[in-house]
N, C-alpha and C positions, 0 to 999 in steps of 0.2 A: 646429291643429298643437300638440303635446305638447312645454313649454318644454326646449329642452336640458338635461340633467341635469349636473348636476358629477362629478370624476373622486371615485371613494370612496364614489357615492351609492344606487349598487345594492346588495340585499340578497337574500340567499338566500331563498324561500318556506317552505323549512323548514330550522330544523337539520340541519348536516355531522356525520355521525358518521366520526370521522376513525379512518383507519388506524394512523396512528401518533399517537397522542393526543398523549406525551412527545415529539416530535421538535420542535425549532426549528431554528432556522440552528445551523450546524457552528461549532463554535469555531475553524476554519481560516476561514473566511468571517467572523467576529466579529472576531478579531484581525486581520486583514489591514486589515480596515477603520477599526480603531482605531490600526495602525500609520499608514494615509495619513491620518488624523485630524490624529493628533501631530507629526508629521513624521519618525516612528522608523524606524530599519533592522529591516526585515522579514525577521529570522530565522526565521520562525514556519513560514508555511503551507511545504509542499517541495517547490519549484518554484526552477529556476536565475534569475539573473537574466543569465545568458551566451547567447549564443547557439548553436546549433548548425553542423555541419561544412557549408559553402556547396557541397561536395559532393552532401550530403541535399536541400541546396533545391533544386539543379538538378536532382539527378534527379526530383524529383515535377513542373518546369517541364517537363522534357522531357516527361514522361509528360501534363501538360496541352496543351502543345503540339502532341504528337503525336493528339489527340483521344479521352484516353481518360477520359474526363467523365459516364459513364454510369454504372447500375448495376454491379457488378460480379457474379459469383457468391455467393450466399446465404454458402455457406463462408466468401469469401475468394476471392483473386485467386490462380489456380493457382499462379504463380510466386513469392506471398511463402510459403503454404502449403509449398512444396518447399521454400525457403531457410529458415524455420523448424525444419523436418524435419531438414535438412541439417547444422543449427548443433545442435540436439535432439543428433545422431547423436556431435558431433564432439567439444562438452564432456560430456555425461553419458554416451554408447555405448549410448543406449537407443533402436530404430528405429520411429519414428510415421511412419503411415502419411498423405503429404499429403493424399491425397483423401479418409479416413476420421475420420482420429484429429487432423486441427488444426484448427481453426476462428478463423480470425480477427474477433476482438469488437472494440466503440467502448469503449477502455481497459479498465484490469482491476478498475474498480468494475463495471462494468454487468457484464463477467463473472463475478462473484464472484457478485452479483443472479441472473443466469440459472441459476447453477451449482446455486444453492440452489431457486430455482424449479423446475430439473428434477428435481429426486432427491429435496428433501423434501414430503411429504405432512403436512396438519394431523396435528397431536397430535407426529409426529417429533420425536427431543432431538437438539438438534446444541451440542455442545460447542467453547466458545470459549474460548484459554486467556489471560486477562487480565492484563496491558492489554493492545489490542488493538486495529487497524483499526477507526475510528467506526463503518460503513457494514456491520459484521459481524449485529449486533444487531438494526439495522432491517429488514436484508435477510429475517434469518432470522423476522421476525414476518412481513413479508408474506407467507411462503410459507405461515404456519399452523403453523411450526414451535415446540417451545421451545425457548428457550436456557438451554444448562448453563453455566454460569460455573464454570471450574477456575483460579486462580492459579497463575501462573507464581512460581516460587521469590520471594519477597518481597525478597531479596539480591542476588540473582544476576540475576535475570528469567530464570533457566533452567527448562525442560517439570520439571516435579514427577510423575513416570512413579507414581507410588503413588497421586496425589490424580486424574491420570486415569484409572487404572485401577479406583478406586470409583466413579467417576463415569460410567464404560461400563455401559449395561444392553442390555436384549432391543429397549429403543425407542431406543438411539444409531442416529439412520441417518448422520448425519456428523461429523467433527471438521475444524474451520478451523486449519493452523498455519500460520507466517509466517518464513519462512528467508530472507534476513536480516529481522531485525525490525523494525517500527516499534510502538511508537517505542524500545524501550531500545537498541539496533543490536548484540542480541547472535546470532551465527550459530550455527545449530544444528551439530551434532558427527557423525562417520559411526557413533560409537558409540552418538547418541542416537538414529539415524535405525535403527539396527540396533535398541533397543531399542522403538522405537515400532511396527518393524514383528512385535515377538516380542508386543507387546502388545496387536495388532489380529488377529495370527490366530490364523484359527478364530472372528474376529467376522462380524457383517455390514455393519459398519459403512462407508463409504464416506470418503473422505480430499480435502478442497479445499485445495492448496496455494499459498500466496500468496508465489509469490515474484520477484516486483516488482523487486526489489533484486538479483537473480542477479549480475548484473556487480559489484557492488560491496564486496567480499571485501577485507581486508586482513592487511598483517604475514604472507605465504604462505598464508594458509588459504586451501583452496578451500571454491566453495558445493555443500552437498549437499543438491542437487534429490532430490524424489523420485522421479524419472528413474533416478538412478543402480542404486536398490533394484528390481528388478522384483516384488519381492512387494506395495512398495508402489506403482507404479508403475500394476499391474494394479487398482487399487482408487482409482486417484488422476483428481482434474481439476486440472492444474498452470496455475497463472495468471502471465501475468508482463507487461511494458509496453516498448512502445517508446517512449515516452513517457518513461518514467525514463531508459532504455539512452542515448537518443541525445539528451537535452536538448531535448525536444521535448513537453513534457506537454499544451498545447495542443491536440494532434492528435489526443487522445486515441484512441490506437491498440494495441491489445493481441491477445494470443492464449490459447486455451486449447488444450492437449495434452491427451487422455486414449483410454483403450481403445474400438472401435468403438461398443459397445453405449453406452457412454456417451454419446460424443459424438453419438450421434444424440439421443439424449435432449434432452441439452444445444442441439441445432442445432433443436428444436422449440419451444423456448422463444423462442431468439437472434433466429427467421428473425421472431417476432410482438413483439420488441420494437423493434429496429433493423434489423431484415431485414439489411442489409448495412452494409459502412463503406464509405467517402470511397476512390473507385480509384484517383485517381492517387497518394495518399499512400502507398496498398499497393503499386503498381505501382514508386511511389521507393524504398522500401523494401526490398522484392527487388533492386531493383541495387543498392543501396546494401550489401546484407549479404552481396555477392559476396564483400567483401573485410571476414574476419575482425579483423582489427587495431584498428579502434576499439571495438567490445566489449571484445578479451584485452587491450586498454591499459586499460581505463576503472579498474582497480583502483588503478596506481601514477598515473593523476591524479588522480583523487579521495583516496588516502591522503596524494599532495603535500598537497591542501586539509585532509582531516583532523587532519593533522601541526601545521600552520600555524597552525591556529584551536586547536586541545589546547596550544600553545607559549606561544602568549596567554593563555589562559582559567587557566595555569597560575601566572599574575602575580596574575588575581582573587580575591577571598575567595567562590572557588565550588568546590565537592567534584566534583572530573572523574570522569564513571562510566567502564568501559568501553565501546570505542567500534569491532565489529570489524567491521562492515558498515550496508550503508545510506548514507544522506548525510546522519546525525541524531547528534545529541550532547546525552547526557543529561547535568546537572549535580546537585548538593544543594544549595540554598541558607540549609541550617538554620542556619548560624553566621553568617551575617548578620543585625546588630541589628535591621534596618529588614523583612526579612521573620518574623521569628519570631513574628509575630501574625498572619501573614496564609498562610490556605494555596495553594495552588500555583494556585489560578483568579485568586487576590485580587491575586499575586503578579505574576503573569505582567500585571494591568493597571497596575499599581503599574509597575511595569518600564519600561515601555512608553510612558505617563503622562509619570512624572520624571526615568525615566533616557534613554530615546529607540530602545529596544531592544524588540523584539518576539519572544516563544516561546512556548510553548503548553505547557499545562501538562500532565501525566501522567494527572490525573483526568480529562480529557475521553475517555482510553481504556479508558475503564471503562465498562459500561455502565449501574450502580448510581454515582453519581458520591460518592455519601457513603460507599458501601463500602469505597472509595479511601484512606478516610483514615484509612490504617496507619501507624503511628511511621515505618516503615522505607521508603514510599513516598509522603510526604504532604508533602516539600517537596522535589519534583523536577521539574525543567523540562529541555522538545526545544527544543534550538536546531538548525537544519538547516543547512548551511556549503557546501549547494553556490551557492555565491555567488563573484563576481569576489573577489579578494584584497580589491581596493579596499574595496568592502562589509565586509566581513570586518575588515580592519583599523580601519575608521570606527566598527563595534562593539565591537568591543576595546577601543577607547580610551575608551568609554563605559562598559564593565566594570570597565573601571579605576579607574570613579572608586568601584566599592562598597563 
């Protein structure tokens, strides 16, 4: 008999030639873990630390309960399918068809992954406008694709419509945007969504929109899906999360909306990664989005919390960026003595470290991490504030002491 081996003692026969050579653990995974290290409040990764409505629990108990524990359909469970549609119909007036055009995915990473798998072919350039969603870059290497890097306005973090419009050729087959954004939380405009769609036609290029953040709009503005545009609308895979919407990121549950031809595309990839999600959470779900009201509320809670935490951070020696969607809050902390040697990776562990506070730094949404390091974006950190008050205030007071 062959002695038992230790754990770590196996070895490969031959070299892994890896797919993603540059990939390691996420800087959301890195910091979280440096935060329980330290004992610091974990502003960082964006995830509540509240709970969700005991409403939502009950209906997916019921739906356990009542024995619906199996597979579901490939799509999606008919009835969150319609109740997606339905809500599709009622904020943007755009009609997706539930049996064709939604497809319910396990969150809007793995959709974003399929989205790309379906429609890009190797050699494809799919334009990412930076910073940007970590998970954008990687995806799009697996499909065989390349990525165009466009900079979002260096100031603003606003679409720079001239730097993508050089950056469109004969091989764009996609462009990723992010309405509201992560990380800067600025919300695109119906004027820029009007110029984005003067800018795509008559191309061939196809449109992944990441909008994750729908519900969380503030100060009146509304979010403009590309639902609203039917020029883009007909050219778009729109992504978004229940997971975000209802304080529930765990469950990772999402959906993708787009025109028939797509969404088969899309449901060819989906049905040989995950084949389907978790039924009863879809099945909670659909009763759960009977009743509109925790969505159209979720703006003036989350701007309570926005409000709250901008009112603090306003007492810090930190530069408040604008802050009009999302659950993120960008700062500058170049007039700070103690970071002005260190840039926003060094910072954010330094932070974390001595001060007891956890955020992530701007460079990690880059895909070029040294590309990053522009005067005018090179000492900016995401702090995320969907967090209890409590939380919130126990970092504040931590800020305080900068």
């Amino acid at each position: 008999m062959n002695a038992p081996t230790s754990p770590g003692s196996l070895t490969l026969p031959t070299p892994l030639n890896s797919r993603l050579p540059q990939v390691g653990a996420t800087i959301f995974s890195t910091m979280s873990a440096l935060a329980q290290a330290h004992g610091a409040v974990n502003l960082g990764q964006g995830f509540p630390d509240f709970d969700c409505d005991p409403a939502l629990i009950e209906a997916v108990h019921t739906a356990m309960r009542d024995g619906h524990n199996q597979y579901p359909p490939m799509p999606g469970v008919p009835a969150l399918r319609q109740a997606v549609a339905t809500k599709l119909q009622a904020t943007h007036g755009q009609a997706y068809c539930p049996e064709r055009e939604i497809t319910i995915t396990a969150g809007a990473t793995q959709a974003i992954l399929c989205a790309l798998l379906a429609i890009v072919h190797p050699g494809d350039e799919v334009i990412v406008l930076e910073p940007c969603y970590d998970s954008y870059a990687p995806n799009i290497a697996l499909a065989g694709g390349v990525l165009v890097r466009v900079p979002l306005d260096p100031e603003t973090f606003r679409p720079d419509f001239d730097r993508i419009r050089a950056a469109l050729t004969p091989r764009t087959r996609a462009l990723i945007i992010n309405t509201p954004h992560n990380p800067s939380a600025t919300v695109w405009s119906d004027a820029e969504m009007r110029n984005l769609a003067d800018l795509l036609r008559g191309s061939q290029a196809l449109l992944i929109s990441d909008e994750v953040y729908e519900h969380m709009v503030y100060d009146g503005q509304a979010h403009q899906s590309v639902a609203r545009f039917p020029e883009l609308a007909a050219r778009s895979l729109i992504v978004s999360s229940f997971g975000k919407t209802f304080h529930v990121t765990g469950w990772k549950v999402g959906y993708v909306a787009a025109p028939a031809a797509l969404s088969a595309e899309f449901r060819k990839v989906h049905q040989y990664t995950v084949f389907s999600v978790n039924t009863p959470v879809q099945l909670g779900l659909s009763r759960y989005l009977a009743d509109p009201r925790p969505y159209l509320d979720l703006p003036a809670f989350y701007q309570r919390k926005r409000d709250h935490f901008r009112a603090g951070l306003a007492q810090c020696r930190l530069r408040l960026l604008p802050s009009e969607g999302s659950y993120f809050q960008c700062v500058d902390y170049r007039e700070l003595e103690a970071g002005r040697a260190l840039n926003d990776a060094e910072f954010c562990q330094w932070l974390t470290r001595e001060v007891g506070v956890a955020a992530i730094p701007v460079s990690a949404f880059h895909a070029d991490k040294q590309d990053q390091a522009r005067a005018s974006q090179d000492k900016i950190i995401r702090f995320c504030f969907a967090k209890k008050d409590a939380t919130l205030d126990r970092a504040l007071a931590l800020l305080r002491q900068l």
